[in-house]
C-alpha positions in Angstrom: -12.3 -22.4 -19.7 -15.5 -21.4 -21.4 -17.0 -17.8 -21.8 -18.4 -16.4 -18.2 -22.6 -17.6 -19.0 -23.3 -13.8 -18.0 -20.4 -12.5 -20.4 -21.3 -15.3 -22.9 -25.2 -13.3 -22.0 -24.1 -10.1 -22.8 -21.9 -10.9 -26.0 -25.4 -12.8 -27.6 -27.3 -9.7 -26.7 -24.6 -7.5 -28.7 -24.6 -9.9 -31.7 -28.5 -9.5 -32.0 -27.9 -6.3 -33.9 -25.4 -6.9 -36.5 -23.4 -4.1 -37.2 -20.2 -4.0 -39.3 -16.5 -4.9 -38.0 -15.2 -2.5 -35.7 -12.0 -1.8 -37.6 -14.3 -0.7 -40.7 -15.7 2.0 -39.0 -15.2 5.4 -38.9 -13.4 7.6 -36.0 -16.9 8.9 -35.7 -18.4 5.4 -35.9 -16.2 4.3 -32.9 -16.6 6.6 -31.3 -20.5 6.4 -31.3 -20.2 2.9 -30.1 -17.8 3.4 -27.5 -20.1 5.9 -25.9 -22.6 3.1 -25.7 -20.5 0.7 -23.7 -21.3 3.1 -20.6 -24.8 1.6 -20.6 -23.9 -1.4 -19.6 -22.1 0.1 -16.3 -23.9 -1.3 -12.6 -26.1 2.1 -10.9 -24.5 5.0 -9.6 -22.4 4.7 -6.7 -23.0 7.4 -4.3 -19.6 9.2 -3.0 -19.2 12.7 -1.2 -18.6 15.3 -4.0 -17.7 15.4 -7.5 -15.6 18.2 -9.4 -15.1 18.9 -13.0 -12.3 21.2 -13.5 -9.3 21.6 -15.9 -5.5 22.8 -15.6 -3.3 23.8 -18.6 -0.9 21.9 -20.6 1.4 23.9 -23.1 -1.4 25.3 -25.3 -4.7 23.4 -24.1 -6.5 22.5 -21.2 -7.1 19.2 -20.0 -10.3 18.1 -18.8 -9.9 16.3 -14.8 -12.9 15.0 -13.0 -12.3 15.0 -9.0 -14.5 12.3 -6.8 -14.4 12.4 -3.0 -15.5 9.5 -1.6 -18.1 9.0 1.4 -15.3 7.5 3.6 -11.9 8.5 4.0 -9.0 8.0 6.8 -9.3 10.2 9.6 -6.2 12.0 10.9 -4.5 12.8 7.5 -5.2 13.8 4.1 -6.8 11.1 1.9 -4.5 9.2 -0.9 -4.8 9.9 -4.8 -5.3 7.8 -7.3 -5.2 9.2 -11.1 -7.4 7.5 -13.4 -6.6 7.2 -17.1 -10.0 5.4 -18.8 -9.6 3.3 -21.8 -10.7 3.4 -25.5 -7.9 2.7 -27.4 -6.5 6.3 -27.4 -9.2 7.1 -29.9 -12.6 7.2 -27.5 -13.7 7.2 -23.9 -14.2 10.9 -21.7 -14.9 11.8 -17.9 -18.3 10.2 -18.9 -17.6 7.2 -20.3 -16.0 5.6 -17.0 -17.3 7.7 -14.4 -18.6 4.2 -12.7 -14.9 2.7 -12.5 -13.6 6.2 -10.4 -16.8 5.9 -8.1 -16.2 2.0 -7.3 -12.4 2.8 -7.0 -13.1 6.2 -4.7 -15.3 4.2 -2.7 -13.4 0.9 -2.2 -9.9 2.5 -1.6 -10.9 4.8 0.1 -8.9 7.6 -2.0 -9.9 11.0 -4.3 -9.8 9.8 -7.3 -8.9 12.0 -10.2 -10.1 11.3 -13.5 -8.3 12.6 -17.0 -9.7 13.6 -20.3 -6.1 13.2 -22.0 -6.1 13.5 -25.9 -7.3 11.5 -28.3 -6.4 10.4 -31.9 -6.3 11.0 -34.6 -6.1 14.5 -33.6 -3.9 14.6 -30.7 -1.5 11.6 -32.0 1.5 10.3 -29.7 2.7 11.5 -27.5 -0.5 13.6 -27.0 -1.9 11.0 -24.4 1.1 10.3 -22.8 2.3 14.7 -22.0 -1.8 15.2 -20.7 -1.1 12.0 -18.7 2.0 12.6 -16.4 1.5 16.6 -16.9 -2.1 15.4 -14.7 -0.1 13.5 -12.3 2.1 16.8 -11.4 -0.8 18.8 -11.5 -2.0 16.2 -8.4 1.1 16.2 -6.9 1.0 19.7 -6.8 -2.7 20.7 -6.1 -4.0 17.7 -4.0 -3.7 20.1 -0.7 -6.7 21.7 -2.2 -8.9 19.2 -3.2 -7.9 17.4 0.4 -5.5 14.5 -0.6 -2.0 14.1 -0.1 0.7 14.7 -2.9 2.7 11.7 -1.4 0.6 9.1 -1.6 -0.5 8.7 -5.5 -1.8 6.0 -7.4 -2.3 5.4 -10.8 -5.0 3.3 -12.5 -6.2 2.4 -15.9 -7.8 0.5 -18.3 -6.6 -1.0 -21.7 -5.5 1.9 -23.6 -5.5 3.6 -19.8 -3.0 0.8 -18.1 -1.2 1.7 -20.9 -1.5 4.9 -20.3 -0.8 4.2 -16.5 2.2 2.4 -17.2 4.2 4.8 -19.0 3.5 7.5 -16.6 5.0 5.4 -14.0 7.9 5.0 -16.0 8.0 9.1 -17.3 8.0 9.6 -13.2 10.7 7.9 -12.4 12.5 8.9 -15.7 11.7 12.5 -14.9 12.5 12.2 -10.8 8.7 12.6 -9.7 6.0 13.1 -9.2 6.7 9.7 -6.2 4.3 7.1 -7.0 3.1 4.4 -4.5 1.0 1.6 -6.6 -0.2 0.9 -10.1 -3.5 -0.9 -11.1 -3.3 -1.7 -14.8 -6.3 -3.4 -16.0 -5.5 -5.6 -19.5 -3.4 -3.3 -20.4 -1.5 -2.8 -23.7 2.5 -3.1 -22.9 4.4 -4.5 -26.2 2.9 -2.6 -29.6 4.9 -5.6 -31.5 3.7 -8.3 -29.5 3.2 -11.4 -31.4 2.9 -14.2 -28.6 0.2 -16.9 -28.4 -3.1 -15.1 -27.0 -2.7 -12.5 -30.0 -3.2 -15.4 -32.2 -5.5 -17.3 -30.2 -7.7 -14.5 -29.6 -7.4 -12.9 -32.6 -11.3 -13.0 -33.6 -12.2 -11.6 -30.2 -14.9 -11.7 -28.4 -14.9 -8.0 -28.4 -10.9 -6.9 -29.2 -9.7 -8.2 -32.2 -6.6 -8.0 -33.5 -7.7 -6.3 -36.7 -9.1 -3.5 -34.1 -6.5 -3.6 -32.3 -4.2 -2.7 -35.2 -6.6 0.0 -36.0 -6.4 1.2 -33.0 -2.7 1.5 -33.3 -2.5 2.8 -36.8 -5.4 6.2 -35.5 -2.5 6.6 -32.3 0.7 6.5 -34.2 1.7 8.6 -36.5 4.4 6.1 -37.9 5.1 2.1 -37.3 8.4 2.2 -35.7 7.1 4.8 -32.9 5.7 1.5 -31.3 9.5 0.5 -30.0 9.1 4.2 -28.1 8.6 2.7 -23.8 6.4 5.6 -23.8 4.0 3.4 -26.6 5.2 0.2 -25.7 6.6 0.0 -21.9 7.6 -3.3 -21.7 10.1 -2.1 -24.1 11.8 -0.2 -21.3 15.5 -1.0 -20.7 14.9 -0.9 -17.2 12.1 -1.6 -15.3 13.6 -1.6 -11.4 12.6 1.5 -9.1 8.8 1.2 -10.5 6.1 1.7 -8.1 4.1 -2.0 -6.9 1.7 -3.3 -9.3 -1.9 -4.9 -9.7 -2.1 -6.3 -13.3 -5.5 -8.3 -14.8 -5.5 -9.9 -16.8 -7.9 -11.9 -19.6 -8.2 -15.2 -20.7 -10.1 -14.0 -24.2 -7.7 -11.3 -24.9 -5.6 -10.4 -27.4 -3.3 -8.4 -25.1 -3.2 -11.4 -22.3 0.2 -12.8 -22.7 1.6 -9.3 -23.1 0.1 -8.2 -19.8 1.2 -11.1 -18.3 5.2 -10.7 -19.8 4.8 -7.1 -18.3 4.1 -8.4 -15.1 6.5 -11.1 -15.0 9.4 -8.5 -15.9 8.7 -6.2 -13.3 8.8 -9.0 -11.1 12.1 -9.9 -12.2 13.3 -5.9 -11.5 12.4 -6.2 -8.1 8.9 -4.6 -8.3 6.0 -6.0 -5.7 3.0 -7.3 -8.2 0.4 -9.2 -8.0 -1.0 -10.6 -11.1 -4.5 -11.5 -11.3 -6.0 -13.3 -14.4 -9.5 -13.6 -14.9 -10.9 -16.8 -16.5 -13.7 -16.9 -19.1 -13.8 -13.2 -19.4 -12.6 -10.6 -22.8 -11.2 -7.4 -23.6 -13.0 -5.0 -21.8 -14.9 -7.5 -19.5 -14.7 -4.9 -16.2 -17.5 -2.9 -18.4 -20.1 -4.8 -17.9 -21.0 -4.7 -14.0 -24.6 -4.2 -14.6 -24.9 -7.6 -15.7 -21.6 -9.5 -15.0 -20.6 -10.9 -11.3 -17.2 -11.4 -12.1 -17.2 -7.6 -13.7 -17.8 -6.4 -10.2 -15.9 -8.7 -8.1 -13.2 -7.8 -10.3 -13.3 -3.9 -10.0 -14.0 -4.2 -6.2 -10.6 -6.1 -6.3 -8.6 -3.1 -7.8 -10.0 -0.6 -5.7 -9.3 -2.8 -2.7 -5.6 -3.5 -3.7 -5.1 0.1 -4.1 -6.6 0.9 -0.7 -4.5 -1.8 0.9 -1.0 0.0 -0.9 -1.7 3.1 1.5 -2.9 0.9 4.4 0.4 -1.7 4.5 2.7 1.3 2.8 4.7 1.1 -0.5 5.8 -2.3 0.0 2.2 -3.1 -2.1 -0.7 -4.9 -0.7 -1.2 -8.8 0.5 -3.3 -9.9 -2.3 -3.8 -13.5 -3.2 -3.1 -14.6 -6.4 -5.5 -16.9 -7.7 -4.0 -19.9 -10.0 -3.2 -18.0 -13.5 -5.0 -18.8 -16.6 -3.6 -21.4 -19.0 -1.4 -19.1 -21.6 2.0 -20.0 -23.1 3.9 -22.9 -21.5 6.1 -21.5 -18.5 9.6 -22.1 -19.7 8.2 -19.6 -23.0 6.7 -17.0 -20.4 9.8 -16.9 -18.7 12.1 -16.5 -22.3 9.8 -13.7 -23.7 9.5 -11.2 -19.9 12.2 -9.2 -20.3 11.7 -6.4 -22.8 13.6 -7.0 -26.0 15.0 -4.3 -28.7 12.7 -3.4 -31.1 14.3 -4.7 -34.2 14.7 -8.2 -32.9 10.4 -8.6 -32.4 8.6 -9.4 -35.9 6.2 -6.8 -37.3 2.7 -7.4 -37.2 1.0 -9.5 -39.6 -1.6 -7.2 -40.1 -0.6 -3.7 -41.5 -0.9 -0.8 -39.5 -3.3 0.9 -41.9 -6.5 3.0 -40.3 -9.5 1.9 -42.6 -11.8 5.0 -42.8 -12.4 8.3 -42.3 -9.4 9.6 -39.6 -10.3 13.4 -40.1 -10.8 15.4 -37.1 -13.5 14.3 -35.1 -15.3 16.0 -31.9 -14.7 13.9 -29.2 
C-alpha cells in the first residue's frame, strides 16, 4: 500500500527544510529535533488532575508524571497504566508525550503514570530498564494514594518505550511482581539483531532508518553483544509463557515491523492473549502525528480502548478485532523466525554499531 496522503502530507512538509541525516547528528542535535516532534501532537485533552512528582532509585530520582482522567469506574479504585515514551533511549521526557498519557487516561479510563527513565549516553543499559520496573513497584506500591488499584496495572509504550514495556513485563514475572494485567506496545523494538525483510525494505525510512536505528543502538549500549541481553532484546527470552495479554502495532514502513510482528506471533505461541494490529501506509513513529493524521488518532484511541477493555473483561485481554495484517514476510517464514533464537545463531548487523558524533553528556 502507498504512504497514508496525510502522512505522505506531513513527510513533504518535513523534507521542505533539509536538514542533515539523523544518524549524523549530535546527542544534542537529536535531541533538539526530537523535542520538536511534540508539535505535531492533536490539542490538549482535558482530564481531571495532573501530578509531577518523583520517587528514588538507588542514587537518583526518577521523574513520574500522574494524569487522572475525567471519568473513572465508580465503586473501586481506578486501574494503572505505566507509560514508558519513546525516543530511542536517547530523547523524549514527561513533555514530549504528555498527549499519548491524556488520550490513553481518557479512553481507558485508568491513571496513567508517566516515567522520565534514563537516557543515553549517560545513563547506558540497563539504566532505562532498573528506572522502568523500579516505577512499576513504585505503582504497585503507592497507587492507594494517588487513587488507583495496585492490582490492576498496565503497561504501555512506544518504540524505544514498547521496548521498554516489554522487558518490564518480563523483569515482573522474572522477579515475582509487581502482577501485570495487559501490555500495549506500540512498534516496538524486540530483536537488537533482527535482520528479517522490513529492516531491509525499510531501511531508507520514511522517518527510522536503519542507519538511525543503529545509532540509536550504539548511544544505548555500552557493547554489541549486550543486544542478546532479553532485557535489550526480549524476544530473545527463553520463555515467553506467564506474560501478561498484549496489544502490539505494528507498521507497514518500518524497520522494526517484522520484529514486532515475530514478538507477537511468539507470545502467541506461549500461550499469551494478543491482538496484533498492523497499520497500513503508516512509518516509524506515525502515532505522533494526530494533529494532522486520521489514522494517527484512530490508532491511539485504539490502544487506550484495548487497555480499558483488559480491566472491563478481566485478564483474559480484550475482544479486539484484528484487522487483515499487512503484507510482510511470507507466512511459512513468519512462522520459522517467532520463536526467539540464541544470540550467536542471528547474523550481526550490517551496519556497525558505531555512534557518529558528539556522545558526551548531554542535559536532557
Amino acid at each position: 500500500m502507498a504512504l497514508d496522503p496525510q502522512i505522505q502530507t506531513v513527510l513533504d512538509s518535513l523534507a521542505a527544510t533539509p536538514s542533515p541525516a539523523a544518524n549524523t547528528l549530535t546527542v544534542a542535535e537529536n535531541r533538539a529535533a526530537g523535542r520538536a516532534f511534540a508539535s505535531f501532537a492533536d490539542d490538549v485533552v482535558p482530564v481531571r488532575a495532573v501530578r509531577d512528582t518523583a520517587f528514588r532509585n538507588g542514587d537518583h530520582d526518577v521523574p513520574i508524571r500522574i494524569y487522572t482522567p475525567e471519568t473513572i469506574p465508580t465503586g473501586s479504585p481506578a486501574p494503572v497504566t505505566v507509560f514508558f515514551h519513546g525516543g530511542g533511549w536517547v530523547f523524549g521526557d514527561l513533555d514530549s508525550q504528555d498527549h499519548f498519557a491524556r488520550v490513553v487516561a481518557t479512553r481507558s479510563r485508568t491513571v496513567v503514570v508517566s516515567v522520565g527513565y534514563r537516557l543515553a549516553p549517560e545513563h547506558r543499559f540497563p539504566g532505562a530498564v532498573e528506572d522502568s520496573y523500579a516505577a512499576l513497584r513504585w505503582v504497585e506500591r503507592n497507587a492507594g494514594a494517588f487513587g488507583a488499584d495496585p492490582l490492576r496495572i498496565a503497561l504501555f509504550g512506544e518504540s524505544a518505550g514498547g521496548n521498554l514495556a516489554a522487558v518490564t513485563a518480563q523483569e515482573a514475572k522474572r522477579r515475582n511482581g509487581p502482577a501485570v494485567t495487559f501490555q500495549a506496545l506500540a512498534y516496538p523494538a524486540t530483536d537488537r539483531f533482527d535482520d528479517s525483510a522490513s529492516m531491509y525494505d525499510n531501511a531508507a525510512g520514511p522517518l527510522l532508518t536503519r542507519p538511525w536505528l543503529e545509532w540509536f543502538w550504539g548511544v544505548y549500549l555500552n557493547t554489541p553483544d549486550e543486544g542478546a541481553d532479553p532485557r535489550v532484546s526480549p524476544l530473545r527470552a527463553e520463555d515467553l509463557t506467564g506474560l501478561p495479554a498484549a496489544f502490539i502495532v505494528t507498521a507497514e514502513y518500518d524497520p522494526l515491523r517484522d520484529q514486532g510482528i515475530r514478538y507477537a506471533d511468539a507470545l502467541r505461541e506461549a500461550g499469551v492473549p494478543v491482538t496484533h494490529r498492523p497499520v497500513r501506509g503508516v512509518p516509524h513513529a506515525f502515532l505522533s502525528f494526530t494533529r494532522d493524521v486520521q489514522v494517527a488518532r484512530d490508532v491511539l484511541n485504539e490502544i487506550g480502548d484495548a487497555i480499558g477493555a483488559a480491566f472491563a473483561h478481566g485478564a483474559g485481554g480484550p475482544t479486539v478485532s484484528t484487522p487483515t495484517s499487512v503484507s510482510t514476510t511470507p507466512a511459512s517464514e513468519e512462522r520459522a523466525q517467532s520463536a526467539p533464537a540464541p544470540a550467536r545463531t542471528i547474523p550481526r548487523p550490517t551496519v556497525p554499531p558505531t555512534v557518529t558524533g558528539d556522545t558526551s553528556p548531554v542535559s536532557s
